[in-house]
BADO-382407 format. One record per atom (N, C-alpha, C): y, x, z; residue in one letter. Coordinates in steps of 0.1 Angstrom, whole numbers, padded with zeros to 4 digits, always signed. Layout:
! residues N
YXZA...
***
This chain:
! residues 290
+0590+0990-0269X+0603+0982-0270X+0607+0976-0257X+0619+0977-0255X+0625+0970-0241X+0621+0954-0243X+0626+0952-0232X+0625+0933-0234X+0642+0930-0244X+0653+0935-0240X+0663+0935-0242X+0660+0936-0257X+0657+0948-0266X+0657+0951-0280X+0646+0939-0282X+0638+0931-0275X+0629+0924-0279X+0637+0910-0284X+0647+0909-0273X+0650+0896-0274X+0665+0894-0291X+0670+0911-0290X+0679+0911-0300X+0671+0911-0315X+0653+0915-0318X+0646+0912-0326X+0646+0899-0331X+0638+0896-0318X+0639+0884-0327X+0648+0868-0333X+0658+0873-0322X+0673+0869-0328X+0676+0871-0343X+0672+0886-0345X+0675+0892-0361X+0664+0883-0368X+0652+0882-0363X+0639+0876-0371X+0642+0864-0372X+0640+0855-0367X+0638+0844-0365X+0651+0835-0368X+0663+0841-0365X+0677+0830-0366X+0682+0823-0355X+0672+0822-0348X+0673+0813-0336X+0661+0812-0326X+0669+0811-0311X+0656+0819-0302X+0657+0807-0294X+0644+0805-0283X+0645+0792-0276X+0643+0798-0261X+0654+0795-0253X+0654+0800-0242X+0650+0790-0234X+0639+0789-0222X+0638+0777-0212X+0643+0784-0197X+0647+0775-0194X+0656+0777-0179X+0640+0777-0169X+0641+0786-0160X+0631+0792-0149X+0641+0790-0135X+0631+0786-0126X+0636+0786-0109X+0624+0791-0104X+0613+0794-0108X+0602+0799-0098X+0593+0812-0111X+0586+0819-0106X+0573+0826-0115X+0568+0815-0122X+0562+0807-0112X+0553+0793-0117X+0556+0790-0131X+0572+0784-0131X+0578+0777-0143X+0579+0785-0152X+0582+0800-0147X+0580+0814-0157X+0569+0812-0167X+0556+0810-0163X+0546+0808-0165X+0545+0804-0172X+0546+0792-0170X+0543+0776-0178X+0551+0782-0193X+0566+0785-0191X+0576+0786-0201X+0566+0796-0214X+0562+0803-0210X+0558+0816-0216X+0548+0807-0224X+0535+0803-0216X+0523+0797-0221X+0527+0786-0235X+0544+0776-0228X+0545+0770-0242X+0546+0774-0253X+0551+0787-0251X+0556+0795-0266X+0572+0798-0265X+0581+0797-0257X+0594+0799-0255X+0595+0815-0258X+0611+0820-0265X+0612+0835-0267X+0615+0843-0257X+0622+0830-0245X+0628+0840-0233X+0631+0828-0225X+0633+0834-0213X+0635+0826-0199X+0652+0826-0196X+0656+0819-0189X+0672+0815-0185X+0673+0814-0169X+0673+0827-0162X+0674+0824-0150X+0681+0820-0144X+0682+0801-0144X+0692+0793-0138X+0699+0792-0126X+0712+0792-0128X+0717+0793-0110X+0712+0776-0104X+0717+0765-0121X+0714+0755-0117X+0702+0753-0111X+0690+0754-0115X+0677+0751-0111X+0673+0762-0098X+0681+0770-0095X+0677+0777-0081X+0684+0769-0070X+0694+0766-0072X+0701+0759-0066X+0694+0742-0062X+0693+0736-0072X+0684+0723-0067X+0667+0729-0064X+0666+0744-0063X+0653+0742-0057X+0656+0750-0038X+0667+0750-0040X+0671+0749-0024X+0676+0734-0017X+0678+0723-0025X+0686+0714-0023X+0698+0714-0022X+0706+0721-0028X+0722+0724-0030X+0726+0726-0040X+0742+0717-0043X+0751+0717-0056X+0751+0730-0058X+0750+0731-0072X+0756+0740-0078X+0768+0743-0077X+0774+0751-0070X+0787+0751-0066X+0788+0765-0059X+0784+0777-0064X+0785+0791-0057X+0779+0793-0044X+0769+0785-0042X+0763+0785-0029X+0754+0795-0023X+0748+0795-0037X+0738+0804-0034X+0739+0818-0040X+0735+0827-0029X+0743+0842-0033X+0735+0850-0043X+0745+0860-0048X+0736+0872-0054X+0721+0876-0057X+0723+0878-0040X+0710+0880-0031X+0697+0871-0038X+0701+0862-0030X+0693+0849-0034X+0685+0850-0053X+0697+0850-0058X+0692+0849-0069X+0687+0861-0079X+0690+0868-0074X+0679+0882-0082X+0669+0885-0069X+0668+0883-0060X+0650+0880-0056X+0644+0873-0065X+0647+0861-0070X+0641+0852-0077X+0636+0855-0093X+0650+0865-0098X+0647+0869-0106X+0641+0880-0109X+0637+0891-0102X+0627+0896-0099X+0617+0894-0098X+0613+0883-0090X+0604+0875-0086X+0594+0871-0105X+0605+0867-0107X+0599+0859-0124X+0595+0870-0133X+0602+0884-0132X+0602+0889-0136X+0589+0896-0137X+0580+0899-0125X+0575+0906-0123X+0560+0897-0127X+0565+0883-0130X+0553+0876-0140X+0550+0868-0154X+0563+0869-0156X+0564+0874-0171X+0564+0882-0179X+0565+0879-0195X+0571+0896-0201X+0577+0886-0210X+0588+0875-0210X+0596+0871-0212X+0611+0880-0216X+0613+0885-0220X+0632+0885-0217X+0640+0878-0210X+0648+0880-0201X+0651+0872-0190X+0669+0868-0196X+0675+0859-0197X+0687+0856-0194X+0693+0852-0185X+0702+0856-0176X+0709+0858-0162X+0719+0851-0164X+0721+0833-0156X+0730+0831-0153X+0737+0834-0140X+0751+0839-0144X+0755+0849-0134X+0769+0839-0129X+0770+0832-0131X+0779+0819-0137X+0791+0826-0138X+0801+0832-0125X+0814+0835-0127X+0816+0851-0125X+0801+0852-0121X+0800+0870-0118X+0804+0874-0106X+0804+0866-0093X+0807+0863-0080X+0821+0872-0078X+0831+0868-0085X+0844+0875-0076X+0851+0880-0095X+0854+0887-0091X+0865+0892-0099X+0860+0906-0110X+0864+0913-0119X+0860+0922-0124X+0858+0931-0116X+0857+0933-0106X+0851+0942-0096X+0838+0940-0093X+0838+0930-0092X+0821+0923-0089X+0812+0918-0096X+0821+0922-0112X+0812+0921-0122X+0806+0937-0125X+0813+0943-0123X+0806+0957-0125X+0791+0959-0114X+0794+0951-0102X+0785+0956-0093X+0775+0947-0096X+0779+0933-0103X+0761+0924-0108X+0757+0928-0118X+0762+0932-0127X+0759+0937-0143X+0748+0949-0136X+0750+0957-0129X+0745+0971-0125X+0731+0967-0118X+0732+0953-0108X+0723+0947-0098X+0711+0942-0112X+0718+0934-0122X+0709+0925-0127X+0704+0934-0138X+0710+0941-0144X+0702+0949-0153X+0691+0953-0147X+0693+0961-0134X+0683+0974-0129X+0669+0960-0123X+0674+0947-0117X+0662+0939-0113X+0653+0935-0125X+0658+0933-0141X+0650+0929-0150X+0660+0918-0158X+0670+0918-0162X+0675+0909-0167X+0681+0914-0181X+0678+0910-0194X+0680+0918-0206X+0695+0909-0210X+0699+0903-0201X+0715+0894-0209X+0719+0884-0198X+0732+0889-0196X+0741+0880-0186X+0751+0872-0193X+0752+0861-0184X+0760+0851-0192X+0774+0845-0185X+0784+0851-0186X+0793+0849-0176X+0806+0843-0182X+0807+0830-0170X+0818+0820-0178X+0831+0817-0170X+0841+0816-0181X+0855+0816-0178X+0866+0810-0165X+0854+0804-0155X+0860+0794-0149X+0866+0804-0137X+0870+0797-0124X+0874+0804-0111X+0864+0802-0104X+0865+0813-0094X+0852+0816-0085X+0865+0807-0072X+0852+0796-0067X+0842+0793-0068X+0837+0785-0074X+0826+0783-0087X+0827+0772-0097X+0823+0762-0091X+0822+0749-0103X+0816+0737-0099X+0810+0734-0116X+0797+0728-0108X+0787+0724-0124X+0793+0720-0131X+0794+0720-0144X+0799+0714-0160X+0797+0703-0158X+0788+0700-0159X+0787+0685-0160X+0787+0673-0152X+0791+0677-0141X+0794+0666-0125X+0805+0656-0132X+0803+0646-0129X+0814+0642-0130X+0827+0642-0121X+0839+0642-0128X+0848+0643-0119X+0849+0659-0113X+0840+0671-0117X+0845+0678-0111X+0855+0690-0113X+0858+0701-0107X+0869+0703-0107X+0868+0719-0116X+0875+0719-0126X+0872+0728-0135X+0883+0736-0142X+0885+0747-0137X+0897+0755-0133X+0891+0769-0144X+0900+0775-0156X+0898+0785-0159X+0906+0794-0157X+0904+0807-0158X+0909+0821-0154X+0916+0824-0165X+0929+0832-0165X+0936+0835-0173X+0927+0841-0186X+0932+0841-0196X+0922+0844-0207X+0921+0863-0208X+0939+0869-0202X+0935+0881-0202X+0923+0892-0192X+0925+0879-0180X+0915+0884-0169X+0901+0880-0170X+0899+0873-0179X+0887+0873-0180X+0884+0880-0189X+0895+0885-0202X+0885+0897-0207X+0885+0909-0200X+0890+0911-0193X+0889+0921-0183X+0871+0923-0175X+0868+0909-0172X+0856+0911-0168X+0842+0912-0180X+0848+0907-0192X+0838+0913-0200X+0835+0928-0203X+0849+0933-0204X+0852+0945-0208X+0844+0951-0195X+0847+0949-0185X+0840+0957-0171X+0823+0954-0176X+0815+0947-0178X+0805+0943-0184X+0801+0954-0187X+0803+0957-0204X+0801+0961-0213X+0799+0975-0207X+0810+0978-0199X+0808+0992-0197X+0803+0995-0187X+0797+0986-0178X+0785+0988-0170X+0772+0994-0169X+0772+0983-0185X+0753+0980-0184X+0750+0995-0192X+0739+0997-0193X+0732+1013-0191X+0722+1013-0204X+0714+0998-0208X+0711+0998-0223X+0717+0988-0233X+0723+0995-0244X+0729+0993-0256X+0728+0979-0259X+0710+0976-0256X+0705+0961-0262X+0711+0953-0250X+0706+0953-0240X+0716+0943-0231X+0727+0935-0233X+0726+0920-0235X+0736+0912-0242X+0747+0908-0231X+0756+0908-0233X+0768+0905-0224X+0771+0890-0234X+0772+0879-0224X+0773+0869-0231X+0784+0860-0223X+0792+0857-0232X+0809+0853-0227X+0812+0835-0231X+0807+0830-0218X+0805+0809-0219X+0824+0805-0218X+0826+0801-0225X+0839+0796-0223X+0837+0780-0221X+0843+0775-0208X+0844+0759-0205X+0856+0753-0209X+0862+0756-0220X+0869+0752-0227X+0873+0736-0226X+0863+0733-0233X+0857+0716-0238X+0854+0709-0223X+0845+0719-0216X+0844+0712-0202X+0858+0711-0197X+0866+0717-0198X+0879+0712-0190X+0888+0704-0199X+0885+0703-0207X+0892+0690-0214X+0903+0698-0221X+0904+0709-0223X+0915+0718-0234X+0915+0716-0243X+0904+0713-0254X+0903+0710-0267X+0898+0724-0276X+0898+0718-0291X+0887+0733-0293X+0893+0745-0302X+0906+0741-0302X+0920+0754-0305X+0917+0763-0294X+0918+0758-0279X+0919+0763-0271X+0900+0773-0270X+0895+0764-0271X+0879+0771-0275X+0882+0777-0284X+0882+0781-0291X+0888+0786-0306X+0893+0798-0297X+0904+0801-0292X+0915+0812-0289X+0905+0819-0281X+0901+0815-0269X+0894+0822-0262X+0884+0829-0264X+0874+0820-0272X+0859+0826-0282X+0865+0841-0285X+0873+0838-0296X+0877+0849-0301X+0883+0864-0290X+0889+0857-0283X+0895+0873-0274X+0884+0876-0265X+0872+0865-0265X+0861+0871-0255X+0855+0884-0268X+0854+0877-0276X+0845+0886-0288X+0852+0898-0287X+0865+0899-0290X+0875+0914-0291X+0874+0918-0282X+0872+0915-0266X+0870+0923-0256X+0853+0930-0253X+0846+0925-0265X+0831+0931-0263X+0825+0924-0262X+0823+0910-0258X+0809+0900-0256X+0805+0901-0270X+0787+0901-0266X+0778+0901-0280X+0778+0887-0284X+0779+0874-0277X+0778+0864-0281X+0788+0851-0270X+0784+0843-0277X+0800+0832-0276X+0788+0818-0272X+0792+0818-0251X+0781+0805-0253X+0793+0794-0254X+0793+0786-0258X+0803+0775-0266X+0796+0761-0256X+0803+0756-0249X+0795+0744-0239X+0807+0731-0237X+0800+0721-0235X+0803+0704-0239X+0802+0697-0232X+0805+0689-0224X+0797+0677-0220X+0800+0660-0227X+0802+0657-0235X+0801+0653-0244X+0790+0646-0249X+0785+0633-0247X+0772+0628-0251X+0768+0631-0263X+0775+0634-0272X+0773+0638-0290X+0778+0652-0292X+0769+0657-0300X+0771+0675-0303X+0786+0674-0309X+0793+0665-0317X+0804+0670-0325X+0813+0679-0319X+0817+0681-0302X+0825+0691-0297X+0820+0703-0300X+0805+0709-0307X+0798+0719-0306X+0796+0723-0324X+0787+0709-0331X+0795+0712-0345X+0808+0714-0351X+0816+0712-0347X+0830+0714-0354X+0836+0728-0343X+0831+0732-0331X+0835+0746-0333X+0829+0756-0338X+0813+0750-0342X+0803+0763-0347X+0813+0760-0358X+0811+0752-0365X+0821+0750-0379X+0833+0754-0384X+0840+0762-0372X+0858+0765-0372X+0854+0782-0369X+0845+0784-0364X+0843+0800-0355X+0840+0808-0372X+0851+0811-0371X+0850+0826-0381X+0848+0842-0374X+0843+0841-0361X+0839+0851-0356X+0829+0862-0360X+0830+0871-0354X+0817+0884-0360X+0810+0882-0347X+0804+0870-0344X+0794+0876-0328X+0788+0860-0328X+0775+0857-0325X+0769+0848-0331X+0767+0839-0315X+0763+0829-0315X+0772+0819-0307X+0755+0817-0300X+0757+0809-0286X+0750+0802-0282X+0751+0787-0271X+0741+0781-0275X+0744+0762-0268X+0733+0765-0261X+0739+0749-0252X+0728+0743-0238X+0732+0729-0239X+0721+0721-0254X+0723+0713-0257X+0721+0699-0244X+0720+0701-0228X+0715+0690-0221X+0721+0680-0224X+0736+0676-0224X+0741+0667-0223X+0738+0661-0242X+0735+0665-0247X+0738+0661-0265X+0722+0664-0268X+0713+0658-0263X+0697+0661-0266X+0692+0663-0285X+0703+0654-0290X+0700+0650-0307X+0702+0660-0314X+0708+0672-0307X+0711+0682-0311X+0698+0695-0312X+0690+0689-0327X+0677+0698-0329X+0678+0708-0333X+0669+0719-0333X+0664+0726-0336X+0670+0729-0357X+0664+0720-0361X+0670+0719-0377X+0685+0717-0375X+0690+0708-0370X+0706+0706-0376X+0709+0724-0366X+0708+0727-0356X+0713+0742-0353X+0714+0754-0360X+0699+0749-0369X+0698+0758-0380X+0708+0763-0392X+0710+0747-0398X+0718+0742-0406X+0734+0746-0400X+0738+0753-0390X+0752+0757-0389X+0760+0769-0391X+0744+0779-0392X+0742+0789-0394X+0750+0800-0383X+0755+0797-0375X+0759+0807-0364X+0752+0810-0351X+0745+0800-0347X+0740+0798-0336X+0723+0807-0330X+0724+0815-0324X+0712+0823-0323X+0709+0817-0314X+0712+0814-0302X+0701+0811-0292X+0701+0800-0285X+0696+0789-0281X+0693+0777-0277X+0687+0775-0264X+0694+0774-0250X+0694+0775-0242X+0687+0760-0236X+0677+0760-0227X+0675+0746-0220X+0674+0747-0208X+0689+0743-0199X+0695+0744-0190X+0687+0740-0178X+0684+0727-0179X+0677+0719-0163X+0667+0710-0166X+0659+0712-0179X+0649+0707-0180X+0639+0709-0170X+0633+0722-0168X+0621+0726-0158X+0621+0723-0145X+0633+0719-0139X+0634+0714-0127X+0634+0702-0126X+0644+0694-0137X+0640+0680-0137X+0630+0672-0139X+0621+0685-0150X+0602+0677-0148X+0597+0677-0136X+0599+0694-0132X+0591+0692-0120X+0591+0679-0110X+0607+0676-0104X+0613+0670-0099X+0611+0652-0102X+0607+0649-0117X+0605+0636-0117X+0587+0639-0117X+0573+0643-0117X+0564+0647-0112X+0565+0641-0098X+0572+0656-0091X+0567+0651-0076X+0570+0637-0075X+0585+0634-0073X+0587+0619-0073X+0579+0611-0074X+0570+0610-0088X+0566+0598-0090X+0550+0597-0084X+0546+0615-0081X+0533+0617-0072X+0533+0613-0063X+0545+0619-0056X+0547+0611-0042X+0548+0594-0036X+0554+0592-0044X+0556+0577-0041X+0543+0568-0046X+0535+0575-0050X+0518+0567-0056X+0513+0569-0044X+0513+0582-0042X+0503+0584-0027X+0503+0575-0015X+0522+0572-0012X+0525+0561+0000X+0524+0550+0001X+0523+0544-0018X+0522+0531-0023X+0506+0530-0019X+0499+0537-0028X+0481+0539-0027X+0475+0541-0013X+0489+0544-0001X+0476+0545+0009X+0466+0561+0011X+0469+0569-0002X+0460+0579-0004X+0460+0586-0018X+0455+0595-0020X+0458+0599-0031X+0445+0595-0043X+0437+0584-0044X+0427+0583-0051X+0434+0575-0060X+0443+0575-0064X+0447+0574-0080X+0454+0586-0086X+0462+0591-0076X+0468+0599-0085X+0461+0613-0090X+0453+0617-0083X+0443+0626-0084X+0437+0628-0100X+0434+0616-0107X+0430+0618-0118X+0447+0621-0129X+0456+0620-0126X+0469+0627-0130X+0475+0634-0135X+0470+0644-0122X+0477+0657-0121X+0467+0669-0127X+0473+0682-0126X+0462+0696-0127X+0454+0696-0117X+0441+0698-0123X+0425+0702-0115X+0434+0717-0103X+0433+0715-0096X+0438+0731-0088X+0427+0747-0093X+0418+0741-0102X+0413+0752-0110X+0421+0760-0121X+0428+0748-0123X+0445+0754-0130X+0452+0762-0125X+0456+0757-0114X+0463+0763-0104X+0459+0774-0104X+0446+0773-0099X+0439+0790-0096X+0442+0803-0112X+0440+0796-0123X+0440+0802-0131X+0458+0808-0132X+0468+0798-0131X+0480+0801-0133X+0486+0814-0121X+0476+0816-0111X+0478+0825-0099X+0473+0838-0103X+0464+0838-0112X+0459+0849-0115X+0444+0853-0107X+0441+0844-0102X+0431+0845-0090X+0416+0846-0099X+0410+0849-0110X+0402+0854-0115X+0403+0870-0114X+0416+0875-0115X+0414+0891-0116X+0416+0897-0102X+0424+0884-0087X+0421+0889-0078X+0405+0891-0076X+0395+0880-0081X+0382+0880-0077X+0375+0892-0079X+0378+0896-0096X+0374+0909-0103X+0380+0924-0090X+0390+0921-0086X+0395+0933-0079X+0388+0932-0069X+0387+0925-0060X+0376+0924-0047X+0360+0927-0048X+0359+0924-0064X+0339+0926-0061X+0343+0944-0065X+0355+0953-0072X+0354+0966-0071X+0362+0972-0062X+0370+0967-0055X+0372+0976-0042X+0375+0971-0029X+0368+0957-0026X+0364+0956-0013X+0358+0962-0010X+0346+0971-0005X+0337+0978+0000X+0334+0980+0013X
***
């Protein structure tokens, strides 16, 4: 079974799938070990692991190395934030083609103008694309990708631009008529109600997905309870643990003089070793060093 038919499985199975956002193998790793269905190859979290806004900085390039990279150490299902699909339906045909072929079982491409700005900045500047040109780029999508199961997934910032959720409402729907398999529906909104009341209004045939960061209260049970929602996306958690970690590692060390507190903390580097795989390099060396 592909990873792609794997991830549309257990979609069918389960009702609802838990995706965790990945910037490195490492966090691949970790994600997998928790039990998560599939990984979210974040533009956000690649981007703060260069030190730079989210703000189309970082290229193509950049980001399917990475995702490659994850790929080649998980067996995760990968979802590809592709945010605007760098350019126009022309250049969605050429990432759809790029990210399939690197490992990516579902792209997620959202309505705004290239070049975007994060959702949730405040104050920032949040410009959508005509609704017919953007089904244009799903439509290019769809007819790209090369397996059936491969999800093409159509984010409308609706709500992030302050439109309202008629306007979410219109577009969901013409993304769905143009061929997206699912409808990511996004908020910034301290409280889910922008997100309940359009799961609640969507009489659509194509099952929806959230990135509850900004609305945390928004569990697992009440998502259940809406009955549309298949997949559950967690956007910038894995960076921001990482990120508050080091912080608070670091600043013991300079406070301490040294690391003889924080040491009892953190992971034994026997961990480490183990998370590297460095037991089966050892196995490979006692049979074919020679």
């Amino acid at each position: 079974m592909t990873k792609a038919k794997l991830l549309r499985t257990r979609m069918d199975e389960r009702g609802l799938v838990h995706i965790m956002a990945a910037h490195s193998p490492l966090s691949a790793i970790l994600a997998e070990e928790a039990g998560f269905d599939g990984l979210w190859a974040s533009g956000f979290e690649l981007s703060a692991l260069y030190g730079l806004p989210d703000m189309s900085l970082i290229s193509m390039t950049q980001h399917l190395d990475m995702l490659r990279a994850i790929a080649g150490r998980s067996s995760l299902p990968i979802v590809a934030d592709i945010d605007t699909g760098y350019g126009n339906a022309i250049n969605i045909i050429h990432a759809v083609s790029e990210y399939e072929r690197a490992g990516a079982c579902a792209v997620v491409i959202e309505d705004k103008t290239f070049p975007k700005v994060t959702s949730l900045v405040v104050g920032g500047r949040q410009e959508l694309l005509r609704v017919e040109e953007f089904q244009g780029k799903i439509e290019a999508a769809v007819a790209t990708r090369q397996n059936p199961d491969f999800l093409v997934i159509a984010r409308t910032e609706a709500f992030i631009a302050g439109l309202g959720e008629a306007e979410a409402l219109n577009r969901a729907a013409a993304y769905a008529e143009a061929g997206a398999d699912m409808i990511l529906i996004h908020s910034k909104k301290k409280d889910p109600s922008e997100i309940e009341g359009f799961s609640r209004a969507w009489k659509g045939s194509v099952p929806l997905v959230i990135v509850p960061n900004a609305f945390p209260d928004l569990d697992a049970s009440r998502v259940k309870a809406l009955g549309n929602i298949a997949m559950m996306i967690y956007g910038n958690y894995g960076i921001r643990a990482a990120a508050t970690a080091m912080q608070e590692t670091f600043r013991c060390i300079i406070a301490d003089g040294g690391v003889q507190n924080v040491h009892r903390d953190i992971l034994p580097v026997e961990d480490i070793f183990r998370l590297q795989g460095m037991d089966r390099t050892k196995s490979d060396e006692a049979k074919f060093l020679k």
